[in-house]
Rosetta silent file (secondary structure, phi, psi, omega in degrees, C-alpha in Angstrom):
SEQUENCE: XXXXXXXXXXXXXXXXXXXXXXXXXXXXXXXXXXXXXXXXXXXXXXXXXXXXXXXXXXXXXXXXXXXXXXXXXXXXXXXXXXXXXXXXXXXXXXXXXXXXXXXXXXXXXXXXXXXXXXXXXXXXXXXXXXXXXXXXXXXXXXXXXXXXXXXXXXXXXXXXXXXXXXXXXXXXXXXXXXXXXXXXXXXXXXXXXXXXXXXXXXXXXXXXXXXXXXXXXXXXXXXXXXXXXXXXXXXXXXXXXXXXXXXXXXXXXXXX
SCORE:     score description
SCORE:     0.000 S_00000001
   1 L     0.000  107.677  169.478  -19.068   27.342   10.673 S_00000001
   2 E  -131.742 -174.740  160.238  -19.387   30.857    9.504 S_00000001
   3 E   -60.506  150.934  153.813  -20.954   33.256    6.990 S_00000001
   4 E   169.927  164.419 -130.369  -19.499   34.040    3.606 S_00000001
   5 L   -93.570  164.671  161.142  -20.704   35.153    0.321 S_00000001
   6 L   -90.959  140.047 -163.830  -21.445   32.499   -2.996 S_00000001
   7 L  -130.632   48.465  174.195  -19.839   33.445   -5.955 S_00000001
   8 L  -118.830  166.844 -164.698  -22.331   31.045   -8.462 S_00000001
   9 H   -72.850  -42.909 -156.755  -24.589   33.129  -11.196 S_00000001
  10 H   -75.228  -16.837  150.716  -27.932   31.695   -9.853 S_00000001
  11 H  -119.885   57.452  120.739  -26.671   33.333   -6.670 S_00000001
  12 E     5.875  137.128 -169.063  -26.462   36.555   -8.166 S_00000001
  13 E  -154.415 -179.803  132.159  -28.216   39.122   -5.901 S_00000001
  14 L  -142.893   -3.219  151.878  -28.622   43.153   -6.154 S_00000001
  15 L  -154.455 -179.898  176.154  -30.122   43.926   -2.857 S_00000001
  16 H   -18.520  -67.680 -145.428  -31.488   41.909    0.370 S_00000001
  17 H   -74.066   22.547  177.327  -34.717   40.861   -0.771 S_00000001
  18 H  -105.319   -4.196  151.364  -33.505   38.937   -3.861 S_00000001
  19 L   -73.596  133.454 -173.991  -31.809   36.272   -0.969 S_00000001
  20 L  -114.067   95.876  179.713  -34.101   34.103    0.568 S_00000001
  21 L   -46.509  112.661 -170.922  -33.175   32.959    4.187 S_00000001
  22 L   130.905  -28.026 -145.150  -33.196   29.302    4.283 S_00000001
  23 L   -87.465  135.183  161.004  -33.295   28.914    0.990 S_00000001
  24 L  -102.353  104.722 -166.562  -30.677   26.341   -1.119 S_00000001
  25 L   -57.775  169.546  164.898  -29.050   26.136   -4.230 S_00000001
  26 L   -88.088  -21.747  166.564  -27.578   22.687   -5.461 S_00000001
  27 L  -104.507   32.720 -171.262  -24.003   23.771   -6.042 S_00000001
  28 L  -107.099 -179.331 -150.044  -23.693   25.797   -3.195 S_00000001
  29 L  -103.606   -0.112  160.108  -21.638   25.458    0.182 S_00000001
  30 L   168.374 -155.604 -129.515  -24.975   25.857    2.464 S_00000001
  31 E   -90.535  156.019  160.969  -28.161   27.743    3.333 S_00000001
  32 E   -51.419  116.477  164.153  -28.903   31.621    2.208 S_00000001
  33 L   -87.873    4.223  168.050  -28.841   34.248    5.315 S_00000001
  34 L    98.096  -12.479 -178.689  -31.313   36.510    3.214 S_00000001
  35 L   -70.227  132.018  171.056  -27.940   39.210    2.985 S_00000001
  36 L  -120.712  112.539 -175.535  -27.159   40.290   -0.366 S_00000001
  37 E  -134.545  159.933  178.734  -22.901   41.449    0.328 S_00000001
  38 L   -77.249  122.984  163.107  -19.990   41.375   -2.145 S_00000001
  39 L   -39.876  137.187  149.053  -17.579   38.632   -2.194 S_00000001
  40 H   -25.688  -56.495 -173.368  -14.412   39.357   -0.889 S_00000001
  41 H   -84.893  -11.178 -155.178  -12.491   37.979   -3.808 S_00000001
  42 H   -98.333  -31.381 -176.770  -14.469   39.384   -6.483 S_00000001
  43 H   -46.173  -45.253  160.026  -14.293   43.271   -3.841 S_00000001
  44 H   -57.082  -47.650 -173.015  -10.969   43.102   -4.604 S_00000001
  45 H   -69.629   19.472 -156.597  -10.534   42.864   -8.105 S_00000001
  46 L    25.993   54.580 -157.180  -13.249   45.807   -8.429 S_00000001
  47 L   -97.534    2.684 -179.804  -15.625   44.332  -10.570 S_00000001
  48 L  -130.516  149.998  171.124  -18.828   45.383   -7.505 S_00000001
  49 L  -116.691  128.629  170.767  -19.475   48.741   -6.230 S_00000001
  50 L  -100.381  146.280 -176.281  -21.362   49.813   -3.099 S_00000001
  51 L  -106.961  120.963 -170.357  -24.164   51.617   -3.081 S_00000001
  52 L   -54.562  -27.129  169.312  -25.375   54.209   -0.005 S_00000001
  53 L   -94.613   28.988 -168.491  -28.483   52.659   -0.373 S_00000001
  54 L    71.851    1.897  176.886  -27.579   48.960    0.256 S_00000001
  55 L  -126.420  154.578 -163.396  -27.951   47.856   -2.877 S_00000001
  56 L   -68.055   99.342 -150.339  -25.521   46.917   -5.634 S_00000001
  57 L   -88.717  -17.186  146.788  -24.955   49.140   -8.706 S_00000001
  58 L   -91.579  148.530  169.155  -23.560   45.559  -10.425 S_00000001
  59 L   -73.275  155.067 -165.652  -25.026   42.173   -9.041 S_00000001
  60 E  -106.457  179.315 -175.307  -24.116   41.144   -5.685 S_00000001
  61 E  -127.109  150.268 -166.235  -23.861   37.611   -4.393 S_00000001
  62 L  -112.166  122.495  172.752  -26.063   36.328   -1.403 S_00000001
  63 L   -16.526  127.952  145.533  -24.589   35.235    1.883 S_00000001
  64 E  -104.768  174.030  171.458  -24.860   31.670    2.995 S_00000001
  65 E  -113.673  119.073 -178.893  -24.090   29.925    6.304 S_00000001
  66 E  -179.334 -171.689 -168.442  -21.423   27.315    5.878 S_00000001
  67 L   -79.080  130.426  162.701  -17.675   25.928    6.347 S_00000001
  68 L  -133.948  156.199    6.355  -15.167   28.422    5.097 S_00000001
  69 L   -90.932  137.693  177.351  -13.046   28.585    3.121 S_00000001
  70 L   -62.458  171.436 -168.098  -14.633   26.624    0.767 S_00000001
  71 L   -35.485  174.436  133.120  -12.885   23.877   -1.295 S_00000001
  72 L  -136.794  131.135 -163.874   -9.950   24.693   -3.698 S_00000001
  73 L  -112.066   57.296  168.837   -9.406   22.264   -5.384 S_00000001
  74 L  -130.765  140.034 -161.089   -5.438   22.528   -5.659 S_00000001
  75 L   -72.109  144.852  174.520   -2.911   19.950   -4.748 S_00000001
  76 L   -61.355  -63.893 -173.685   -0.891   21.427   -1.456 S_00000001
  77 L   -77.565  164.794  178.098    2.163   21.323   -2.829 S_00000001
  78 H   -22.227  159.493  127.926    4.239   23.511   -5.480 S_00000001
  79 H    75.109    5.155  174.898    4.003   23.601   -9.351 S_00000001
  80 H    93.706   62.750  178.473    1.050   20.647   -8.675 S_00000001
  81 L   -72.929  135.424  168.687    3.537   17.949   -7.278 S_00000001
  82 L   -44.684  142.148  175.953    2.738   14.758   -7.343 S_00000001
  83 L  -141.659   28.245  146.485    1.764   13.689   -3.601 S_00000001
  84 L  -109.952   16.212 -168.531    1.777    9.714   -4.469 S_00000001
  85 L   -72.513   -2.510 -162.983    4.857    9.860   -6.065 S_00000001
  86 L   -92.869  -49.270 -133.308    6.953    7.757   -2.675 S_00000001
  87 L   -71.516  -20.903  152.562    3.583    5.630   -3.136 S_00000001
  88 L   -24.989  -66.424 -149.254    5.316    3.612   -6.171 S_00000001
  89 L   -80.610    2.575  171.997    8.045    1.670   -4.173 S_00000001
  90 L   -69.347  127.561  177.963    4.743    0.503   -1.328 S_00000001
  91 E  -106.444  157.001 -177.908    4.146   -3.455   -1.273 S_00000001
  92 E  -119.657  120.052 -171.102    0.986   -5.176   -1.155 S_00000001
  93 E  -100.266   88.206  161.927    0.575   -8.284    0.006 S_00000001
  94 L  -102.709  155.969 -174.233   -2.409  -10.252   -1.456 S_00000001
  95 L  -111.090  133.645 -164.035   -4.358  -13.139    0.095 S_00000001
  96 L  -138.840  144.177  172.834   -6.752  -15.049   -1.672 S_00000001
  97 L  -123.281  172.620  175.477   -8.753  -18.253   -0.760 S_00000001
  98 E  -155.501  115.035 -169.685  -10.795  -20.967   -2.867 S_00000001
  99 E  -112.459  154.561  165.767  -13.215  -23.359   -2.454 S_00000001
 100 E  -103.181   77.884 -178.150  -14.102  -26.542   -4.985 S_00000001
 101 H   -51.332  -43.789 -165.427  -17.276  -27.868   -2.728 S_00000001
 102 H   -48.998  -24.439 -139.141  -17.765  -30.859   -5.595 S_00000001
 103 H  -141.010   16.720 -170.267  -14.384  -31.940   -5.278 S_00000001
 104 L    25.049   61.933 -156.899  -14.254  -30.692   -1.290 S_00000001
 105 E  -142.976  113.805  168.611  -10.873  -28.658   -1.903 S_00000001
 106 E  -106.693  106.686  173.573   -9.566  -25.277   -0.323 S_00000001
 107 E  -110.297  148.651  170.596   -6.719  -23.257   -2.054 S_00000001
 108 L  -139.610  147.406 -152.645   -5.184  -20.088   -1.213 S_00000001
 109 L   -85.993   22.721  160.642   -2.517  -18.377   -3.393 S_00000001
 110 L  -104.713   65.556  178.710   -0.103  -18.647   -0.345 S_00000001
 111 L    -7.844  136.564  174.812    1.918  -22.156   -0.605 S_00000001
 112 L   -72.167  -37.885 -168.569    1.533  -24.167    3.242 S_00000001
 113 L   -97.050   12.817 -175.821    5.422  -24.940    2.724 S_00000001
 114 L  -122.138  128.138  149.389    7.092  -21.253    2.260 S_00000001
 115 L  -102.031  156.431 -170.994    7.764  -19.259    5.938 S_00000001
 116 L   -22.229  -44.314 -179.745    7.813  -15.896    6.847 S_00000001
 117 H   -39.406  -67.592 -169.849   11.308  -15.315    5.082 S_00000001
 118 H   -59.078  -24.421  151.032    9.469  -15.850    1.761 S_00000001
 119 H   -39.278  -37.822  167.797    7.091  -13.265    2.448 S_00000001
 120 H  -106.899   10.185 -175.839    9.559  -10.404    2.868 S_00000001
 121 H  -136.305  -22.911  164.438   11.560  -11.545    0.280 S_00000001
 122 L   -71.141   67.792 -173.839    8.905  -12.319   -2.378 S_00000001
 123 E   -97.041  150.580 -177.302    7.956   -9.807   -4.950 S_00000001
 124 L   -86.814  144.043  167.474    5.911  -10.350   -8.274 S_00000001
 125 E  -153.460  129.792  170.239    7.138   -9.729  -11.487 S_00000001
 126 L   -11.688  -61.949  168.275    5.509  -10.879  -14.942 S_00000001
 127 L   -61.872 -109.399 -173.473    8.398  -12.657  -16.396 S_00000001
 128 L   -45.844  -60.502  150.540   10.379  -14.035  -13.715 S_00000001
 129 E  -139.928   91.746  178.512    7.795  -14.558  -10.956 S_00000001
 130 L   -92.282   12.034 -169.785    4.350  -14.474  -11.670 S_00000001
 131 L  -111.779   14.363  142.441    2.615  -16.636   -9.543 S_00000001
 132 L    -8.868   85.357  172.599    4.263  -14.173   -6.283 S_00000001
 133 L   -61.072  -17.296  168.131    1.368  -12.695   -4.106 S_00000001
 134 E   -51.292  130.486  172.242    3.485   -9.764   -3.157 S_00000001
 135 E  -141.656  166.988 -171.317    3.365   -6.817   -5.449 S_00000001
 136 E  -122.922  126.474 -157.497    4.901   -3.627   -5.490 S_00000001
 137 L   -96.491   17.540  176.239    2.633   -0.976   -6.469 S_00000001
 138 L   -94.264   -1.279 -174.938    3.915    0.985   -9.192 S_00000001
 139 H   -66.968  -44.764 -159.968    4.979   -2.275  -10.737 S_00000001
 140 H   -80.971   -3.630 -157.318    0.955   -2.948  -10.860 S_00000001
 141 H   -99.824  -49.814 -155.706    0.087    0.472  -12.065 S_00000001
 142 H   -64.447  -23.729 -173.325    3.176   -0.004  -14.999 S_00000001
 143 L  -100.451   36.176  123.448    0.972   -3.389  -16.085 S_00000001
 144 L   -81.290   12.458  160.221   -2.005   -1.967  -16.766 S_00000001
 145 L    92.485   28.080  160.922   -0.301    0.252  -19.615 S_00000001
 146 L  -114.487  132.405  157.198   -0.074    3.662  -17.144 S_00000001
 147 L   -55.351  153.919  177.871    2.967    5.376  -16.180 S_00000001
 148 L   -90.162    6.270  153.362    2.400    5.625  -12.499 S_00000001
 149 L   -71.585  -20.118  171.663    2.707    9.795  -13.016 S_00000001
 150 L   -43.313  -46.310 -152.939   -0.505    9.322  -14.502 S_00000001
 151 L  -122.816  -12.309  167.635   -2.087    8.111  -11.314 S_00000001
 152 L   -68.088  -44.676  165.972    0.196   10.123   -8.900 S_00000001
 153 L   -35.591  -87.074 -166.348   -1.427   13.415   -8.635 S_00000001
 154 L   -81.082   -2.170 -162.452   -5.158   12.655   -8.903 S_00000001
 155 L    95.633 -148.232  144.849   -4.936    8.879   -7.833 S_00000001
 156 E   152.346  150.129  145.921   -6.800    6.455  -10.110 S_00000001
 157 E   -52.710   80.001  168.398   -8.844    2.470  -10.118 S_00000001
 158 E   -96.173  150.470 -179.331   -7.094   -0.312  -10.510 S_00000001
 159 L   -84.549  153.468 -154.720   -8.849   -3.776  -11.272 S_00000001
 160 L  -169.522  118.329 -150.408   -6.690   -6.717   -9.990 S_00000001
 161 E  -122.901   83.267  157.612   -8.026   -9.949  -11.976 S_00000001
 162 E   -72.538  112.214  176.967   -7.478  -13.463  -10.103 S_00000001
 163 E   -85.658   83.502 -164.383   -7.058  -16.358  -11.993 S_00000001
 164 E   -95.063  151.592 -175.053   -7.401  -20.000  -10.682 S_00000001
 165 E  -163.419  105.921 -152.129   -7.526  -22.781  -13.401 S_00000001
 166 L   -95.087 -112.447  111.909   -7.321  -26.684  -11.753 S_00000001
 167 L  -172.621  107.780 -161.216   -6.691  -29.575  -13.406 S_00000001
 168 H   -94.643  -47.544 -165.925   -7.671  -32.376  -10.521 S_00000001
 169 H   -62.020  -78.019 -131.235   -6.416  -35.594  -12.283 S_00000001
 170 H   -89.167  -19.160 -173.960   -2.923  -35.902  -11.398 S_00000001
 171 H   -90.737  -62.340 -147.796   -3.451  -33.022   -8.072 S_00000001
 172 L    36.559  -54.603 -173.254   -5.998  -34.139   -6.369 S_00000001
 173 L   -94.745    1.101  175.859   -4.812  -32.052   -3.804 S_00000001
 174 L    96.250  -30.532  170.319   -4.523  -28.702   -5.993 S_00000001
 175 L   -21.685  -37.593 -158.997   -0.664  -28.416   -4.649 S_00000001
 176 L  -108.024   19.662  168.922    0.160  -27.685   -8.084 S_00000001
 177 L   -92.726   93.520 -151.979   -2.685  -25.187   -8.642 S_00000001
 178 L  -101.922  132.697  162.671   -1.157  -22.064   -8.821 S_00000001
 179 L   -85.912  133.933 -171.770   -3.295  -18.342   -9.946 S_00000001
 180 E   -85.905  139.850 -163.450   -2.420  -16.149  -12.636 S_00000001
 181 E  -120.542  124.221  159.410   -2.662  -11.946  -11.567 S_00000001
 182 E  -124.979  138.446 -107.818   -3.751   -9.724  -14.426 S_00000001
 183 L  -154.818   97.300  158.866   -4.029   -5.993  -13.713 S_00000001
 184 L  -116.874  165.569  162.578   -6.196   -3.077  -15.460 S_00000001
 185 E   -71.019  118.846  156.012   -7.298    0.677  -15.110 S_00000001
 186 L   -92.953   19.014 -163.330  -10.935    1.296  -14.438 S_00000001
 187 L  -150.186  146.167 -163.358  -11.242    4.925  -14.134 S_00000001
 188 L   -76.085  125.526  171.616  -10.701    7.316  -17.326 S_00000001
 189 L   -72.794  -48.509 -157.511   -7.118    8.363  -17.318 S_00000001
 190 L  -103.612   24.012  173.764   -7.861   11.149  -19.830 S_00000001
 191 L   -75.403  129.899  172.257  -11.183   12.674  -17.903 S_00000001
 192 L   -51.992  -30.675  166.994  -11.162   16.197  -17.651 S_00000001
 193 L  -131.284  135.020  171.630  -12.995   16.333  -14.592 S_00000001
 194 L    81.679   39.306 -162.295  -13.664   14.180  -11.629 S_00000001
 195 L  -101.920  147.010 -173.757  -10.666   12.503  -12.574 S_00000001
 196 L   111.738  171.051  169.858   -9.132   10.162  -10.250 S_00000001
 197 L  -136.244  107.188  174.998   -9.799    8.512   -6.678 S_00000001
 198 L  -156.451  177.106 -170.928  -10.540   10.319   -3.484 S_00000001
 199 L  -141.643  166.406  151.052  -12.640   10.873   -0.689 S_00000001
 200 E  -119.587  149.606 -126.306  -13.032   13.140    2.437 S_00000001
 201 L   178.080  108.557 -164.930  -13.233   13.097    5.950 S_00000001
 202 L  -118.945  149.527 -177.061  -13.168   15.600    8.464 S_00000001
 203 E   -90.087  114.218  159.168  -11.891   16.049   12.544 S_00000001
 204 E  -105.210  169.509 -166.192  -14.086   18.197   14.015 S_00000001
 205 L  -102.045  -50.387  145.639  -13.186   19.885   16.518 S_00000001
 206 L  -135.387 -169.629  159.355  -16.413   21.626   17.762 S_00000001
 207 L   -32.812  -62.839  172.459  -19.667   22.930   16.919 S_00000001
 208 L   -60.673  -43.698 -175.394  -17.881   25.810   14.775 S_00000001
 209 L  -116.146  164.763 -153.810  -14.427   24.606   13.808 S_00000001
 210 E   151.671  145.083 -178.898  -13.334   21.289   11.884 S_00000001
 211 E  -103.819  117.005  172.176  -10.479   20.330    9.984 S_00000001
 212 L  -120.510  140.727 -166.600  -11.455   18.731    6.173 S_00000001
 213 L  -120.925  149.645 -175.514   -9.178   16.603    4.628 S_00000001
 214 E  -138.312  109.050 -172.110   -9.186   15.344    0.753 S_00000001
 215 L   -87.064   82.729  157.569   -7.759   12.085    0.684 S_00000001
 216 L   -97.342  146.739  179.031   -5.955   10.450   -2.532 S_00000001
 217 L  -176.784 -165.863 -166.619   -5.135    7.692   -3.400 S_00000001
 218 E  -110.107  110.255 -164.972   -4.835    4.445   -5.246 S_00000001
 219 E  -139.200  132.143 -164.598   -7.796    1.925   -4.769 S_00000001
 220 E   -92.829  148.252  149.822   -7.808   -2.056   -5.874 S_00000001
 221 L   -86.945  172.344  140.056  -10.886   -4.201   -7.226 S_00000001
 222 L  -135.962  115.898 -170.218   -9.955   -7.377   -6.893 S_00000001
 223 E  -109.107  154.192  174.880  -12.390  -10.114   -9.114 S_00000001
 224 E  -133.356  121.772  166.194  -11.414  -13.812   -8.612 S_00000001
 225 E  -109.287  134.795 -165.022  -12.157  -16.305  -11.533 S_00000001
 226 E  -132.401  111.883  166.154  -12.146  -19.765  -10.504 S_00000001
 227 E  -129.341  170.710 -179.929  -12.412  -23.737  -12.206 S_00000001
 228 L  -156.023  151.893  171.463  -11.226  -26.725  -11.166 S_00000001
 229 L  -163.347  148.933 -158.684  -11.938  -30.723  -13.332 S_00000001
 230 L  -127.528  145.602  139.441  -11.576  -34.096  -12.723 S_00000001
 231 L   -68.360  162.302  168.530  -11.904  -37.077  -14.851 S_00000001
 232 L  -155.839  142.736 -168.621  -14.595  -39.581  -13.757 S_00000001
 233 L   -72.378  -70.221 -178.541  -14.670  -42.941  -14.903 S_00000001
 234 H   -46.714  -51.024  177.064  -18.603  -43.027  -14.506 S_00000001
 235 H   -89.384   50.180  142.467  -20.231  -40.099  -17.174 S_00000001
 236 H   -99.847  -43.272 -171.572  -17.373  -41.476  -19.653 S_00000001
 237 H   -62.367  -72.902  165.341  -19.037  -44.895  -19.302 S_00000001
 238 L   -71.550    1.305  139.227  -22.292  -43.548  -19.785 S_00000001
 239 L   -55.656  -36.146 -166.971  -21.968  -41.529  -22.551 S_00000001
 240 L   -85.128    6.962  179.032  -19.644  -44.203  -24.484 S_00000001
 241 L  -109.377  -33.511 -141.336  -23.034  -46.777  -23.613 S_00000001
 242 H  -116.999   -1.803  168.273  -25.838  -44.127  -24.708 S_00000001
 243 H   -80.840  -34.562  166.271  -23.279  -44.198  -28.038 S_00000001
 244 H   -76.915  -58.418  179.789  -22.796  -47.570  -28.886 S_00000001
 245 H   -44.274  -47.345 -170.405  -26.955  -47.902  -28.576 S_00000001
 246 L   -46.977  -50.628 -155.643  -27.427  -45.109  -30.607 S_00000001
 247 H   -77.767  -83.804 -141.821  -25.265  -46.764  -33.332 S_00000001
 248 H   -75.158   27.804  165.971  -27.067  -50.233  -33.225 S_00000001
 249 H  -105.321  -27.346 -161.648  -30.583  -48.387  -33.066 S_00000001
 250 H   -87.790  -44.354  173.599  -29.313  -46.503  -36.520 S_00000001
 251 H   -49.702  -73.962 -168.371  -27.748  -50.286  -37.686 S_00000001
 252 H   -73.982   -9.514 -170.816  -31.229  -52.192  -37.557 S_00000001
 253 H   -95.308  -18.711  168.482  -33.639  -48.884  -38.604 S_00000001
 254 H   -70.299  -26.625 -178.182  -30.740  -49.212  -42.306 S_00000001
 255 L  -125.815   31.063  111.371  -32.121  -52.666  -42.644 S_00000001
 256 L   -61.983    0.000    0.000  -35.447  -51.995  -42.622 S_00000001
């Protein structure tokens, strides 16, 4: 935690008393120390001049108390390198349950009759195997219609859509109820700002010192849509009874 100057127009300064100690803007990195001093970065490029009498022959900028150096918002490595790009070939394993109370029936998109082998050997793929819970995650990136360079840099939202749809007469037990995975982007690929998914989270260390870290990454919704139906003997009966009445109430009111 130290001092150092603001470089935003509202704070703008040209001696002491136009800094208020205490006082806070809203985009700024913390409180005013009432000090009106030249920025560092702008003292180099020589756009401020000191004055013998403390004040600023150009406006000055007014001191806060706060973490420095403040953000920059540039990726660590060179030319703006991707730093999810390994994060393609990463597998995901999802697990999903289901219940049918009416028909007292629990499914989960992980067959009872596959062992560990199929787990580590069991990747999804559209075509070929789509009812897989495994996924690989640039595969899931490539089906919502993004290259996964898109989403390496800044990160990005994907939506992850389960589909169960039951058919109970011949199943009973559901064995053969398998769910369909369909995959979109929620977050604006093309925003100019604020683009992306990431968060932050800092080690401190002491009172004074702390480490802040800006986190990216790739983060799932996952929605489940669920039905399941049965025949029953019983509302077939009574509907094909409240049908037949109908007709011989319509039969005797024609020949009257």
């Amino acid at each position: 935690m130290k001092k150092l100057a603001m470089f935003w127009q509202d704070a703008r300064c040209r001696s002491d008393t136009d800094c208020v100690d205490g006082r806070k803007l809203l985009l700024s990195h913390g409180e005013q120390t009432g000090r009106c001093v030249i920025s560092s970065a702008l003292k180099a490029t020589g756009a401020f001049a000191w004055s013998t009498t403390t004040v600023f022959s150009v406006n000055g900028v007014c001191e806060v108390r706060g973490w420095c150096p403040v953000e920059h918002d540039v990726g660590p490595l060179r030319n703006n390198t991707p730093l999810l790009r390994d994060v393609q070939d990463f597998t995901v394993l999802l697990k999903n349950y289901v219940e049918f109370p009416m028909f007292r029936l629990k499914l989960r998109n992980i067959a009872d009759s596959q062992d560990c082998s199929y787990l580590q050997n069991c990747i999804y793929h559209p075509d070929r195997d789509p009812h897989r819970p495994k996924f690989r995650i640039g595969d899931i990136v490539e089906q919502t219609g993004n290259s996964f360079d898109s989403i390496a840099i800044k990160g990005g939202v994907v939506r992850i859509v389960v589909s169960w749809d039951c058919n109970l007469d011949w199943d009973s037990r559901g064995r053969n109820c398998i769910p369909r995975y369909t995959f979109s982007r929620i977050d604006d690929a093309k925003a100019k700002i604020g683009r992306g998914w990431n968060f932050r989270h800092a080690q401190v260390h002491d009172l004074s010192h702390r480490t802040l870290f800006k986190a990216y990454g790739v983060t799932f919704r996952v929605s489940v849509l669920a039905r399941a139906g049965k025949l029953s003997l019983i509302p077939i009966a009574i509907n094909v009874g409240s049908g037949l009445g109908l007709l011989a109430v319509v039969s005797i009111s024609c020949h009257l």
